[in-house]
C-alpha positions in Angstrom: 112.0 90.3 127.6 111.9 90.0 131.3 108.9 87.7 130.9 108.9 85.9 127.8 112.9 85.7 127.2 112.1 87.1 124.0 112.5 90.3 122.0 109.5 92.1 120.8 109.4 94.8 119.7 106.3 95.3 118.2 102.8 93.1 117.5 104.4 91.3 114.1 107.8 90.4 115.7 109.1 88.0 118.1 113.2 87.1 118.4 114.5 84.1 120.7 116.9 83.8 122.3 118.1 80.6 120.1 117.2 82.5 116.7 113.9 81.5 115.9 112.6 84.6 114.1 108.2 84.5 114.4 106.5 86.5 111.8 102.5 87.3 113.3 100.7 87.5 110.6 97.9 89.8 110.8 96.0 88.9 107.4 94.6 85.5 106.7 96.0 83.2 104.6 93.5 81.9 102.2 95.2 81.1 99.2 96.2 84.2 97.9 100.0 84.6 99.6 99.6 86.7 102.6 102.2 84.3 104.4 104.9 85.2 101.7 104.1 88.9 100.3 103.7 89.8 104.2 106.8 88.0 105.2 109.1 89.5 102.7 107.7 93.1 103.9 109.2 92.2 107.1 112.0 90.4 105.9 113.3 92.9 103.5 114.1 95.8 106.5 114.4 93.1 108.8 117.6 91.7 106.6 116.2 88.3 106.8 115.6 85.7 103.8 111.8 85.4 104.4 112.0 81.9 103.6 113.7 81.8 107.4 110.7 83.4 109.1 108.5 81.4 110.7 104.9 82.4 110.3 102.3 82.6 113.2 98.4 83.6 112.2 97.2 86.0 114.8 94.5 85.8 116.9 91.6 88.4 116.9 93.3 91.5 118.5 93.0 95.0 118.1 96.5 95.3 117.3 95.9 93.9 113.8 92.7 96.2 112.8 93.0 96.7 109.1 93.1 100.4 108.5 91.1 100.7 106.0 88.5 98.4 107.4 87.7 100.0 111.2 88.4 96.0 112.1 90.5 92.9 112.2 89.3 91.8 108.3 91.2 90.6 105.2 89.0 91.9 102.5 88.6 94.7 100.0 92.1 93.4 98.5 93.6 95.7 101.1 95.9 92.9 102.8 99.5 94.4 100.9 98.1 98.1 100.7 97.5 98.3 104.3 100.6 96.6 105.7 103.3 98.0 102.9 104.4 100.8 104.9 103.5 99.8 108.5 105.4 96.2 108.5 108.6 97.3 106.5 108.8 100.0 109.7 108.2 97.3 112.0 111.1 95.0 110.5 113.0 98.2 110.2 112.6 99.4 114.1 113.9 95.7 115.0 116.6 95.9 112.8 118.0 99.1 114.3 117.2 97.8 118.0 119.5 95.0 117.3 122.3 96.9 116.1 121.4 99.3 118.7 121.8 96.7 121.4 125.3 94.9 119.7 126.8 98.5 119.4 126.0 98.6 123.5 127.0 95.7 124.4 130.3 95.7 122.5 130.9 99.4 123.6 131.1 100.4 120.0 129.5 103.3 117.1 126.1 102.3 115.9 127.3 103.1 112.4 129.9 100.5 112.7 127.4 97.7 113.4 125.5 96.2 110.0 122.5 93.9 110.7 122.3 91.3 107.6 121.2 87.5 106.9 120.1 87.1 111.2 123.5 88.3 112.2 124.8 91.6 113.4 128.3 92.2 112.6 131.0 95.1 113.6 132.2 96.2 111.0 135.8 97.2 111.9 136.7 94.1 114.3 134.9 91.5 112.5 132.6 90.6 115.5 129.5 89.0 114.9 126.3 88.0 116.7 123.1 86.2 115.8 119.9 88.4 116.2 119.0 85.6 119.2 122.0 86.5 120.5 121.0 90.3 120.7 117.7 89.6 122.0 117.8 90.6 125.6 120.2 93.7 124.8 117.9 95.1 121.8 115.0 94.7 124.4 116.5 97.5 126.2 116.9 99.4 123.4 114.1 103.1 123.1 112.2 102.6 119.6 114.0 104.9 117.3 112.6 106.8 114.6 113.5 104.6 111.2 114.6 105.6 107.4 113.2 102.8 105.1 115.4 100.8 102.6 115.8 102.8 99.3 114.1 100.6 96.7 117.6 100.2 94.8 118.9 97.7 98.0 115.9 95.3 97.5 116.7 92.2 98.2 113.4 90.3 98.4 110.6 92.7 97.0 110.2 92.7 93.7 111.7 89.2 93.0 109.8 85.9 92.9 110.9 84.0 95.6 109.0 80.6 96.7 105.9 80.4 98.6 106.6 80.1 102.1 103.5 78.2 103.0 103.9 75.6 99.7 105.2 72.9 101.8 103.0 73.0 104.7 100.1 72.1 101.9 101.9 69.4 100.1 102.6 68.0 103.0 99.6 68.3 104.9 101.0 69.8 107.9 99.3 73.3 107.1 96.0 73.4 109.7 92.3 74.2 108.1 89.6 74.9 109.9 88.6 72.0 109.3 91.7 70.1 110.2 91.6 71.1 114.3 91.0 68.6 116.7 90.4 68.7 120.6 90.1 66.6 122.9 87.2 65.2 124.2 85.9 67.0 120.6 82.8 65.8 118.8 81.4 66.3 115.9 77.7 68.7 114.8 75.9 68.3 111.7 72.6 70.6 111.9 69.6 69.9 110.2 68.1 73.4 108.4 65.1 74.1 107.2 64.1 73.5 103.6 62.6 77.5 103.7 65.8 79.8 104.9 64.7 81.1 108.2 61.8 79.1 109.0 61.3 78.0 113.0 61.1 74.6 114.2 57.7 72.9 114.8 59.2 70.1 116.2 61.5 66.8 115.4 61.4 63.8 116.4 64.9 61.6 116.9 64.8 58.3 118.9 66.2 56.1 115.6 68.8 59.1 115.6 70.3 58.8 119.1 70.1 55.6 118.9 72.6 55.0 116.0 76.3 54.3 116.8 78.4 57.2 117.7 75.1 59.7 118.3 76.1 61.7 121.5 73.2 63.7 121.7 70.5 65.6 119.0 68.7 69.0 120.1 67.2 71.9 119.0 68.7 75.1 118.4 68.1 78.6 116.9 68.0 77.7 113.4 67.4 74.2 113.2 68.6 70.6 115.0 72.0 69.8 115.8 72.8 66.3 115.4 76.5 65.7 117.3 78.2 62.0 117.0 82.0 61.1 117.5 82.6 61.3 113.7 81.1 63.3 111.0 79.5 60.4 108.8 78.1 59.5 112.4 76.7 62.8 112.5 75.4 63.4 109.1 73.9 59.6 108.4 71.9 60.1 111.7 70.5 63.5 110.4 68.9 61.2 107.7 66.9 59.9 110.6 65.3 62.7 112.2 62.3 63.8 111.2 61.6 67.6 111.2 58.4 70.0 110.9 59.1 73.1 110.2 56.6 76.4 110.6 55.8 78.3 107.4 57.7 81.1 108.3 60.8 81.5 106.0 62.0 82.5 102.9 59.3 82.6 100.1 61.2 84.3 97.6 60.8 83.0 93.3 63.7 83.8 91.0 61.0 84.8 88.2 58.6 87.0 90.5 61.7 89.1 91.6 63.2 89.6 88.3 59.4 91.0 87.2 59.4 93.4 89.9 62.8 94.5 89.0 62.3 95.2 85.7 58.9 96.9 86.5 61.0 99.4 88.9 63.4 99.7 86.0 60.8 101.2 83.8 60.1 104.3 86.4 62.8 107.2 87.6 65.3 105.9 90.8 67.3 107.7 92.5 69.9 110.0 90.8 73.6 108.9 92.0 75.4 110.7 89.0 74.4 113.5 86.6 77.3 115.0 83.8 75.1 117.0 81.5 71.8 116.6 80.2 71.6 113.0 79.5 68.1 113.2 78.1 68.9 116.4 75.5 71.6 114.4 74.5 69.7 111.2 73.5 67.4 113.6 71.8 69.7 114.8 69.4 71.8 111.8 69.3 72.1 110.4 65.4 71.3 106.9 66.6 70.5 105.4 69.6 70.0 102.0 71.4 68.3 100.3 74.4 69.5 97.5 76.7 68.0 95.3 79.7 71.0 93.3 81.3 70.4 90.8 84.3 73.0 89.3 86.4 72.1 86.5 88.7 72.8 85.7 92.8 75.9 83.9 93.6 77.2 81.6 96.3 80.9 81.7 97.2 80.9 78.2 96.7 84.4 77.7 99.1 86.1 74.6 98.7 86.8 74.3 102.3 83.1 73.9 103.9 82.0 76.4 106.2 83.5 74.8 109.9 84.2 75.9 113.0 85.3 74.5 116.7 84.1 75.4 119.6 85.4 75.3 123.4 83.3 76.8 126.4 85.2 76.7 130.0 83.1 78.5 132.5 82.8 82.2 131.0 85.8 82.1 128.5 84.9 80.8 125.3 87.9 79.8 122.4 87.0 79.3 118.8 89.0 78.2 115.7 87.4 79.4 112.3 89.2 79.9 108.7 87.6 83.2 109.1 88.3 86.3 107.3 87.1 88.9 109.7 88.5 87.4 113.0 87.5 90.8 115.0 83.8 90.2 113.7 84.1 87.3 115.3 85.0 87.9 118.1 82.1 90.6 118.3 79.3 88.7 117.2 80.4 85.3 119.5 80.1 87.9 122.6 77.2 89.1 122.0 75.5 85.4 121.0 76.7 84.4 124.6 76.6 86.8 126.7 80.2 87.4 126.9 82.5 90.1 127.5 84.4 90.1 123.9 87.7 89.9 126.2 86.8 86.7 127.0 86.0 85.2 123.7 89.4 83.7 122.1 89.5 83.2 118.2 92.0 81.1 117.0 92.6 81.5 113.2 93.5 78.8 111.1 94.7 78.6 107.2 91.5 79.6 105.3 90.2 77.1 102.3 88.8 80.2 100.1 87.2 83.0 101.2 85.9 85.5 98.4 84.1 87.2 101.1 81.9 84.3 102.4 84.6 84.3 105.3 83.4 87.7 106.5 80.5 86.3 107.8 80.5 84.4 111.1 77.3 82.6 110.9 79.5 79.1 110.9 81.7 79.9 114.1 78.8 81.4 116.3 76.9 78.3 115.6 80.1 76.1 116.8 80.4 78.7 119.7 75.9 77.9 120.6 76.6 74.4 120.3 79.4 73.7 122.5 78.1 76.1 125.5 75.1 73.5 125.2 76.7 70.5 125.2 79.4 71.5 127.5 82.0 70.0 125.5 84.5 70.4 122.6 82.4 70.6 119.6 83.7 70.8 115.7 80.5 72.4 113.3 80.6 70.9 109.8 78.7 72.3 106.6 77.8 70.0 103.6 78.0 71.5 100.3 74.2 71.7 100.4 74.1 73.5 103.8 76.4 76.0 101.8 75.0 76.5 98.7 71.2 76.9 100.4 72.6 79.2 103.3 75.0 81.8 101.8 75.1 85.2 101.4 74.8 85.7 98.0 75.8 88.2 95.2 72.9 90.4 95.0 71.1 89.6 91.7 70.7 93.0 89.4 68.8 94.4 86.4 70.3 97.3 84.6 68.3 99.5 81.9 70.3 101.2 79.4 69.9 103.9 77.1 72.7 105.7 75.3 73.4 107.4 71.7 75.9 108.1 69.4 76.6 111.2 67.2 77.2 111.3 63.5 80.9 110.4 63.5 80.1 107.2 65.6 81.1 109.2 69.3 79.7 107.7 72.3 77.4 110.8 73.4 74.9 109.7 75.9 74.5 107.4 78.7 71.8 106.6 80.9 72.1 103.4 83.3 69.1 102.9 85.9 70.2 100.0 88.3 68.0 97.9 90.2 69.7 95.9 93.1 69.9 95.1 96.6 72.2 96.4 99.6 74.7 94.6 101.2 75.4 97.1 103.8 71.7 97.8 104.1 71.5 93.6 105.0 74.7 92.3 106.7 76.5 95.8 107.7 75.3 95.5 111.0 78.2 92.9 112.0 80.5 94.6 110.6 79.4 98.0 112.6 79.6 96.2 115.9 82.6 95.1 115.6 84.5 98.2 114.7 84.2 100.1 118.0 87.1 99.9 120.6 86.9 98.2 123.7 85.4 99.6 126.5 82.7 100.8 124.3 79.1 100.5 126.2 77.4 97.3 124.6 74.6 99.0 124.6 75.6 101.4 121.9 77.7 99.0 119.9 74.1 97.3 119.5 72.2 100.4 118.7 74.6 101.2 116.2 75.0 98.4 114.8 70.9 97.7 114.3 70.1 101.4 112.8 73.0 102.9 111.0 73.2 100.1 108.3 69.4 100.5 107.4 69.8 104.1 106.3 71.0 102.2 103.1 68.0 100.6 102.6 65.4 102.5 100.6 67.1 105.7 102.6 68.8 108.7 101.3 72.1 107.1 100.7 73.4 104.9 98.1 75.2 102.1 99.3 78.6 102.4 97.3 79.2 98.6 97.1 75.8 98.3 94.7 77.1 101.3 92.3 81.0 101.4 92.4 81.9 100.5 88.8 79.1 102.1 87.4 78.9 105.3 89.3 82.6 106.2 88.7 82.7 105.4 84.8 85.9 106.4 83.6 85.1 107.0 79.8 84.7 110.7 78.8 81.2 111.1 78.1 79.9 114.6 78.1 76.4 113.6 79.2 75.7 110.8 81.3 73.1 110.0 84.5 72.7 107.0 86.5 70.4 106.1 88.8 69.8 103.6 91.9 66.8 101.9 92.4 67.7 99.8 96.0 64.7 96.8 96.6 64.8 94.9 100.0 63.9 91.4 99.3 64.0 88.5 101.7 67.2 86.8 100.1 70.3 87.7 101.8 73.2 89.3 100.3 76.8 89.7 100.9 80.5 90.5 99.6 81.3 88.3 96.6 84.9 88.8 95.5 84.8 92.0 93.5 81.7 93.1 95.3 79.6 95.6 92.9 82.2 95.5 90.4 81.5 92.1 90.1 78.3 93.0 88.2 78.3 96.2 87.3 81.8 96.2 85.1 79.8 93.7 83.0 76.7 95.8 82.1 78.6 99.3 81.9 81.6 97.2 79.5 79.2 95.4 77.4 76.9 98.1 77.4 79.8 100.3 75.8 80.4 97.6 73.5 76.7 98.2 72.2 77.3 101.9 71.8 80.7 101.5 70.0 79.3 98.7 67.6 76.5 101.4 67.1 78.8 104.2 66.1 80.9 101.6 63.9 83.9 101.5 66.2 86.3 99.6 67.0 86.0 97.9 70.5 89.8 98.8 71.8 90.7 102.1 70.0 86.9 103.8 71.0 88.0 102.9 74.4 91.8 104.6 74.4 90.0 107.5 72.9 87.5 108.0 75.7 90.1 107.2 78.2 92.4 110.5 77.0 92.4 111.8 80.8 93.1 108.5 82.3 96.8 107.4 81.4 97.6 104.6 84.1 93.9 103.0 82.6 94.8 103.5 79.6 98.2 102.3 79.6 96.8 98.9 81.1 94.4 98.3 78.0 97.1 99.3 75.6 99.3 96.8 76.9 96.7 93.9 77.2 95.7 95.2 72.8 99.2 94.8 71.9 100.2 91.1 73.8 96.8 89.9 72.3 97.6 91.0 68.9 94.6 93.4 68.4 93.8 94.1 64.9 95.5 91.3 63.4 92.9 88.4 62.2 91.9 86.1 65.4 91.6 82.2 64.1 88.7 81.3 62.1 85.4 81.5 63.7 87.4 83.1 66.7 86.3 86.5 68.3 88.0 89.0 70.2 86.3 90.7 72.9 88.6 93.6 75.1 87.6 95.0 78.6 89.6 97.5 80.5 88.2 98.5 84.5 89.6 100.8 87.5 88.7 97.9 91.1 90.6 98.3 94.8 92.7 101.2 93.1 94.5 99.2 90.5 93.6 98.9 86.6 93.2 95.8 84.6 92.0 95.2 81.0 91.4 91.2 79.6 91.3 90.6 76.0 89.9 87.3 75.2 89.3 85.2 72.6 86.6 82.8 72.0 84.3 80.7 69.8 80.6 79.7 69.7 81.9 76.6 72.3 85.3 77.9 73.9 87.1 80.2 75.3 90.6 79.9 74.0 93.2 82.7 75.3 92.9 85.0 77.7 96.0 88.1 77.6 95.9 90.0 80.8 97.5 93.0 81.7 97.4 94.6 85.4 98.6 98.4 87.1 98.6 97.1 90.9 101.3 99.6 91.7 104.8 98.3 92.9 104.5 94.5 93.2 105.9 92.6 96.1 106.2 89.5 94.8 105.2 89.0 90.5 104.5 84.9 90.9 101.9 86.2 93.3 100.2 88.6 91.2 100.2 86.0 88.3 98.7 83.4 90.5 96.3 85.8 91.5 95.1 87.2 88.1 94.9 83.7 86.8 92.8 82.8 89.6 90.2 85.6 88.7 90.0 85.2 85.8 89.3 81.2 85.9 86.5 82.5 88.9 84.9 84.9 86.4 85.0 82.9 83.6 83.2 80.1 86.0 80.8 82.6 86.7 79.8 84.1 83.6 79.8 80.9 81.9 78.0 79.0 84.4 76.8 79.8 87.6 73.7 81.3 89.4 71.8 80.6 91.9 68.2 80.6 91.6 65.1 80.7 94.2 61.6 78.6 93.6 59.1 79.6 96.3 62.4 80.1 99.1 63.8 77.3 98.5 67.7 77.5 96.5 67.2 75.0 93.3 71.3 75.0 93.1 72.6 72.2 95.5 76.0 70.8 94.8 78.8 71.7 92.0 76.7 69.1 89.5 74.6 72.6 89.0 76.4 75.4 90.4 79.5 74.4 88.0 83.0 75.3 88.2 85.2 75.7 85.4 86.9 72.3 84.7 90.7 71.9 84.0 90.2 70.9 80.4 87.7 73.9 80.2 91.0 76.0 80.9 91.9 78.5 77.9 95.3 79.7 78.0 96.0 82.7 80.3 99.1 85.3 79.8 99.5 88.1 82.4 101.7 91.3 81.7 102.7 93.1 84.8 103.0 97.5 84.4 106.1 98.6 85.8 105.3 101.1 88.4 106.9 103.1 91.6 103.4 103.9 93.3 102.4 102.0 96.6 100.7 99.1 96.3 97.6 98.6 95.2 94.5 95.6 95.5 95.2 92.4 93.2 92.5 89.7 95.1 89.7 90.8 93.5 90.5 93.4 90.3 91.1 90.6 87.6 87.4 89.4 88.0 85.2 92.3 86.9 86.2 92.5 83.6 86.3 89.0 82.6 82.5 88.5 81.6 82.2 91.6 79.2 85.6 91.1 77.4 84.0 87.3 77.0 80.7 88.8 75.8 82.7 90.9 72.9 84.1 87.9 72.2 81.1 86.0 71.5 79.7 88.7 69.8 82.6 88.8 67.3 82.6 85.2 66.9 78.7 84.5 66.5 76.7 87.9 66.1 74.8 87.3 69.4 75.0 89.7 72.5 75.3 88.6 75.9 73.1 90.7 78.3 72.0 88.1 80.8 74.3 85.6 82.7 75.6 82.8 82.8 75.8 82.8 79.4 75.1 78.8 79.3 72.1 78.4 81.3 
């Protein structure tokens, strides 16, 4: 207090002495409420309307490390989970500082004093004071041990309350990455090569610096950086350089891959589950059927363009990115410049879409290179096409399937072999650096960082992010195997919202679909009955059966297609309906544990489910000799308003903690659409998108 005039009493929480209450928060906000679900945590021990808190993003920091993460990352849908406990205690330890500090300075019981609405008020007498008011006497105040709210004196959680960061985007005021400005600040478009990865030959760029607003044009790792006073300045002069480029990069062809996949499909992998005997029981199964399914790369395709900007003063270094992973960051700036991390700043801003493309800081250490060189402010802007062709995609995957039935129709074998890549095997090395305190010896940050992800690649450990959904199968099947065949290929890979579920929940769901059609099942009830030991999953795919009307007759030349699936500990099962040409309806129903907020978890279902559907319908990106054929959104589509069906979500009551809800809706969105097409047209779906 001394210093700042303000009470803190923790990383989250700073009171002034004129009442301004600031709320640091610790996740990103990137469109799926961290602002509001994190502020009513706070709020609701804090006894203050969250709608009252003003909210501050925080800067990288090892106070915010994400638990389950090892860094400072919003990912894994982990943003509520991790901060449910730890933030209501921090609003909670404030709240009985200041009634600690009142009950001082009036001389009076601690039990008389009741903190509510910003004010602290004695009881007895009447006497009141703002939280302001108390700052300097709570200050002096030892951090007490605190008892939590009882769930019945709720206020906030629970109840939909507005968006507390609505009106900074209506309005414009809310600050992007893309939105900062500096002084003195220009502008970098860099030219890449048409080959991912390929060096520079040499350019050539006198009609470039000479066009209006051109401040300079050089070469750097990677490619040319073209820097003007405006980015159409930037990007138009681009057009003017001329570039060779070295035939050293990417080489990769969609079709070759997918050959060599399915060759290493046809021989044994490596075993990552055995129940049984799976191979006795396809023996003596009564019937039995075989399945190839293929799943393509994706791109994150972000609305806001990858950006960053850049300061360098002497040997400090400042950076503001819409980042995810602000820790990373700060690791991987340090180590691009030379720095100590302590002297590398990162500033983060309100994040235009992440889905895991935000976790990698290719964007900001390229803003960071850039303005050390130029020795001035310098903002890094990404085209579409400089995203699309420089992502980190969603590993592309072939799955072979065997399974069987017995006489009554009972799903009785199960054999998946997967062939994929490994996205810790590729990019975990940024993430490894970055989760080691400070103080640690660079030296070994770098060594770990370089080995310990490789043991993933064609080593003796499955990466889990290629098999979780797959591996984990919930369905009671007495004999099952699966098996991991991990390639290395030249394309890179990284976290795609859902990760592996993203892909494997489709094979293992419409695989099951297969084997239940086999046995003359029925797609829902087959499913409740090899889900007997599994009640929360269960209860999830009843509810989503009954609010879709399963079993009643869907509208003529209408199918329904159900898919139930366990993602980021919380259960969700879609039943949809569609047509040869449509989707039309899309019932939901979601166990995420005690819900925070219920318009959040609508909003956030909904927007799954309109990302998977984009997805399965239409998207993939594809590789011809290196180079990415998929340029802008006229070929990597999105799903258009009118292209919409109708989406109803049904929220299970539940006391549990908190579970994940960013990314859980997704997975099972492209095999409850495949049953639907299947019951609408006869035809299975085993390779997406499903309009290509």
């Amino acid at each position: 207090y001394e210093a700042t005039g303000d009470f803190r009493p923790n990383a989250w929480l700073r009171i002034t002495h004129d009442d301004r209450i600031v709320f640091t928060l610790d996740r990103v906000e990137m469109g799926q409420g961290t602002m509001t679900s994190h502020a009513t945590l706070i709020g609701e021990e804090l006894e203050v309307d969250p709608s009252k808190i003003e909210v501050a993003l925080a800067e990288a920091g090892r106070a915010y490390v994400n638990s389950d993460l090892g860094s400072q990352v919003t990912g894994g849908s982990t943003s509520v989970k991790t901060s449910w406990e730890p933030l209501r205690r921090a609003g909670a330890t404030a709240r009985e500082m200041l009634r600690r500090g009142a009950a001082s300075a009036w001389g009076v019981a601690v039990a008389e004093c009741v903190a509510k609405d910003g004010v602290v008020t004695h009881t007895p007498t009447g006497r009141k004071a703002t939280y302001g008011a108390l700052a300097e006497a709570a200050s002096r105040q030892d951090v007490p041990d605190v008892t939590l709210k009882d769930p019945k004196d709720w206020r906030w959680i629970g109840k939909e309350i507005d968006r507390v960061d609505a009106r900074m985007k209506i309005d414009g005021s809310g600050v992007y990455g893309i939105d900062v400005r500096l002084p003195d600040m220009v502008i970098a478009v860099v030219i890449r090569p048409p080959n991912r990865g390929a060096s520079l030959a040499r350019f050539e760029a006198t009609a470039a610096r000479a066009k209006r607003g051109v401040v300079d044009v050089f070469a750097i790792d990677g490619g040319v950086a073209v820097l003007a006073k405006t980015y159409w300045q930037a990007r138009t002069a681009a057009d003017l350089v001329t570039t060779t480029w070295n035939d050293d990069g990417l080489r990769a062809s969609t079709d070759e891959m997918l050959a060599s996949y399915d060759e290493l499909s046809r021989r044994p992998a490596k075993p990552v589950r055995e129940d049984g005997d799976a191979d006795a029981a396809l023996a003596r199964a009564a019937k039995t059927i075989e399945a190839t399914y293929v799943v393509p790369y994706l791109a994150h395709a972000t609305m806001e363009p990858q950006n960053a900007t850049a300061r360098v003063t002497g040997d400090r270094v400042e950076v503001w990115a819409p980042t995810q992973a602000p820790g990373v960051a700060q690791w991987e700036i340090a180590e691009a410049l030379g720095f100590d991390a302590r002297d590398v700043e990162v500033h983060t801003t309100l994040v235009g879409g992440g889905f895991g493309r935000r976790l990698w800081q290719d964007y900001a250490v390229e803003a960071a290179l850039i303005a050390y060189r130029a020795k001035r402010p310098v903002k890094v802007v990404w085209s579409r096409e400089d995203d699309l062709a420089n992502d980190f995609y969603r590993p592309m995957a072939l799955s072979r399937f065997r399974g069987g039935v017995d006489a009554r129709g009972r799903v009785i074998a199960w054999h998946h072999r997967l062939v994929t890549q490994s996205i810790v095997a590729h990019e975990g090395a940024d993430f490894v650096g970055a989760v080691f305190p400070d103080g640690t010896p660079r030296a070994l940050r770098r060594w770990a960082a370089s080995s310990l992800p490789r043991t993933f690649a064609r080593g003796p450990i499955a990466d889990s992010t290629s098999i979780e959904g797959a591996v984990d199968l919930p369905y009671a099947i007495p004999d099952l195997r699966m098996e991991l065949a991990t390639v290395e290929t030249e394309v890179p890979v990284g976290f795609w919202r859902s990760v592996g579920h993203s892909h494997t929940t489709f094979v293992v769901e419409a695989f099951l679909d297969e084997l239940i059609h086999l046995g003359g099942g029925d797609a829902y009830r087959a499913r409740r009955d090899l889900l007997k030991t599994n009640p929360r999953l269960r209860a999830v795919l009843d509810l989503a059966a009954t609010q879709a009307g399963w079993g009643s007759a869907p509208p003529a030349g209408v199918g329904r297609g159900i898919s139930v699936h366990e993602s980021f500990h919380s259960r969700v099962a879609h039943v949809i309906e569609a047509s040869a040409d449509k989707v039309h309806r899309v019932v939901s129903a979601i166990d995420c544990g005690r819900v925070v907020n219920p318009q959040l978890v609508r909003q956030q279902l909904e927007s799954a489910i309109i990302f998977g559907l984009s997805a399965a319908l239409k998207q993939q990106i594809t590789f011809d000799h290196g180079r990415v054929r998929e340029t802008n959104f006229r070929d990597f589509k999105l799903l258009r308003m009118y292209e919409c069906p109708a989406i109803e979500i049904h929220i299970v009551p539940s006391d549990e903690a908190p579970t994940g809800v960013g990314e859980p809706g997704v997975p099972p969105v492209a095999p409850a659409l495949a049953g639907a097409i299947f019951a609408a047209t006869g035809n299975r779906i085993r390779t997406l998108p499903i309009q290509s």
